[in-house]
C-alpha positions in Angstrom: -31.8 -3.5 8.0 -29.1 -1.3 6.7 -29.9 2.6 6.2 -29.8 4.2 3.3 -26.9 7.1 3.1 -28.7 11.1 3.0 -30.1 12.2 -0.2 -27.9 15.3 1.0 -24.3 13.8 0.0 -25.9 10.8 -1.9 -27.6 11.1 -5.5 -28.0 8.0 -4.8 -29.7 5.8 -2.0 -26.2 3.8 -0.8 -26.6 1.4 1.6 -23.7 2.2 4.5 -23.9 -1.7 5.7 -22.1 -3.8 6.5 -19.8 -0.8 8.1 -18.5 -3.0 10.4 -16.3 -4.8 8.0 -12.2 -6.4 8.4 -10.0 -4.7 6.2 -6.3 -5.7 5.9 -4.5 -2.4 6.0 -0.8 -2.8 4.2 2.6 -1.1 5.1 4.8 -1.3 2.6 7.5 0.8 0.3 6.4 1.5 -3.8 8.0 0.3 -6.3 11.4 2.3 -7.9 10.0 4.6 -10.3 11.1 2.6 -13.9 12.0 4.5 -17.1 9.8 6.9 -18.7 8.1 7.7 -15.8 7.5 11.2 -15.4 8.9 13.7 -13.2 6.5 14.4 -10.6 6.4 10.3 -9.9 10.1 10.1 -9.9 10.5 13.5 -7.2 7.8 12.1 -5.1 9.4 8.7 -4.6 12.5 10.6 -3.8 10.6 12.4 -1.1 8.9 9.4 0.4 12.7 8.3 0.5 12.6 10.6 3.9 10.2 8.8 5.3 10.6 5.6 7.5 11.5 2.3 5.2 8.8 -0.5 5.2 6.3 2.5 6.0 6.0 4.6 2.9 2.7 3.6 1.8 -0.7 2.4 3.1 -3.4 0.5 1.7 -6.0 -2.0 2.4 -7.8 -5.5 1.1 -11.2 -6.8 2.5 -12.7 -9.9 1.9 -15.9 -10.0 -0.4 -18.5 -11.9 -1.0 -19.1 -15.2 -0.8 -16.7 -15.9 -4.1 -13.1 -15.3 -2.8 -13.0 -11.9 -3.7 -10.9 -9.3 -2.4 -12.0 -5.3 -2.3 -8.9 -3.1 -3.2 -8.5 0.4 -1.8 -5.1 1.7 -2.9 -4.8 5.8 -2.3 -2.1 6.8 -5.0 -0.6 10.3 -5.7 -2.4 10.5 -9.1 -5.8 8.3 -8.6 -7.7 6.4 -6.1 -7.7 3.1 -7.3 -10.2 1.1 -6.1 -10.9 -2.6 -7.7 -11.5 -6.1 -6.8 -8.9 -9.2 -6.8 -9.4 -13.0 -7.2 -8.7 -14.0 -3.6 -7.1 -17.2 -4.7 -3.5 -15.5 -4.1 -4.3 -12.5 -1.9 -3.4 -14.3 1.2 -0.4 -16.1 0.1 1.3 -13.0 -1.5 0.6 -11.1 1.6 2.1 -14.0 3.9 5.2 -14.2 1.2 5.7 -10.3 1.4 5.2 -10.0 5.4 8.2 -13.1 5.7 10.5 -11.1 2.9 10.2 -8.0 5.5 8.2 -5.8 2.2 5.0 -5.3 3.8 3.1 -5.0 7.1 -0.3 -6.0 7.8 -2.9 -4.8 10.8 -6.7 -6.3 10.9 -9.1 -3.3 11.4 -12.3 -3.6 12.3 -14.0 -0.6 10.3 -16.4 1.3 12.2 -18.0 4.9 11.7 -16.1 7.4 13.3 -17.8 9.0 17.0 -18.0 13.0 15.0 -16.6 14.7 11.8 -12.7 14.6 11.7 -10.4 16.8 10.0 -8.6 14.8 7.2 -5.8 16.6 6.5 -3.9 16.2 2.6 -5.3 13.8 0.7 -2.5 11.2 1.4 -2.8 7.8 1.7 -2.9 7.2 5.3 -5.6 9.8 5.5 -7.8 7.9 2.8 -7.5 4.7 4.8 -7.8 6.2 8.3 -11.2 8.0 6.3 -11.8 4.2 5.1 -11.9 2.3 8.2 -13.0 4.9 9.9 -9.8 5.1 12.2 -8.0 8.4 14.5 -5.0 9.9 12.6 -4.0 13.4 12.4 -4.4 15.4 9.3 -0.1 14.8 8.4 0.5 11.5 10.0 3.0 9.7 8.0 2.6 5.6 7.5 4.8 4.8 10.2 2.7 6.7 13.2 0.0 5.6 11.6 1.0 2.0 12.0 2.0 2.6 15.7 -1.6 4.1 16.2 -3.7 0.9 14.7 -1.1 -1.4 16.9 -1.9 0.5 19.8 -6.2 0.4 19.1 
């Protein structure tokens, strides 16, 4: 039987099972900025330029439910967006990207983390090493990050 989460962080009682769950963590590069977006977007894409190609940004998919769904966790600069996908193409537009070279993907077994870890900037590596409940250091960029999971 799952536990419920403390009442101390939780106004709610959340269940914290199934913890042990797969997640499909993504390495990939964003999209250009396009017109009209606004200066802070287009001045952080220039500085993720700095950072290795094909490892600019993380996120992660997990399967759901008995329906074909797919649980979204993307960490952006300007929200968290969390959602869920029809998994009818999840797969296939993963398998397309990872053969075009535009994405990366590692299986992680999520798991809760052996003590309290420093997090760092809210970036997106930290939000999916907080996720899957993974070791990286609090300003490790996609690209270690990625090294790291290979490694585990």
């Amino acid at each position: 039987m799952a536990e419920p989460v403390s009442r101390r962080y939780s106004l709610f009682p959340v269940q914290t099972e199934p913890l042990h769950r797969p997640w499909l963590v993504i390495f990939l590069d964003p999209a250009p900025p396009g017109p009209g977006t606004t200066i802070r977007n287009r001045i952080l894409y220039r500085l993720l330029t700095l950072l290795r190609p094909g490892f600019r940004h993380v996120m992660a998919v997990s399967p759901e439910g008995p329906e074909d769904q797919w649980l979204v966790v993307n960490p952006g600069s300007d929200i968290l967006a969390i959602g869920y996908l029809d998994g009818g193409g999840v797969i296939a537009e993963l398998q397309s990207a990872v053969a075009a070279g535009r994405a990366r993907v590692v299986v992680v077994m999520a798991s809760r983390p052996d003590g309290w870890r420093f997090r760092g900037l809210f970036t997106c590596v930290a939000a999916i090493a907080h996720l899957t409940g993974t070791r990286a250091g609090p300003f490790t960029t996609p690209w270690r990050f990625h090294r790291r999971l290979k490694r585990g």
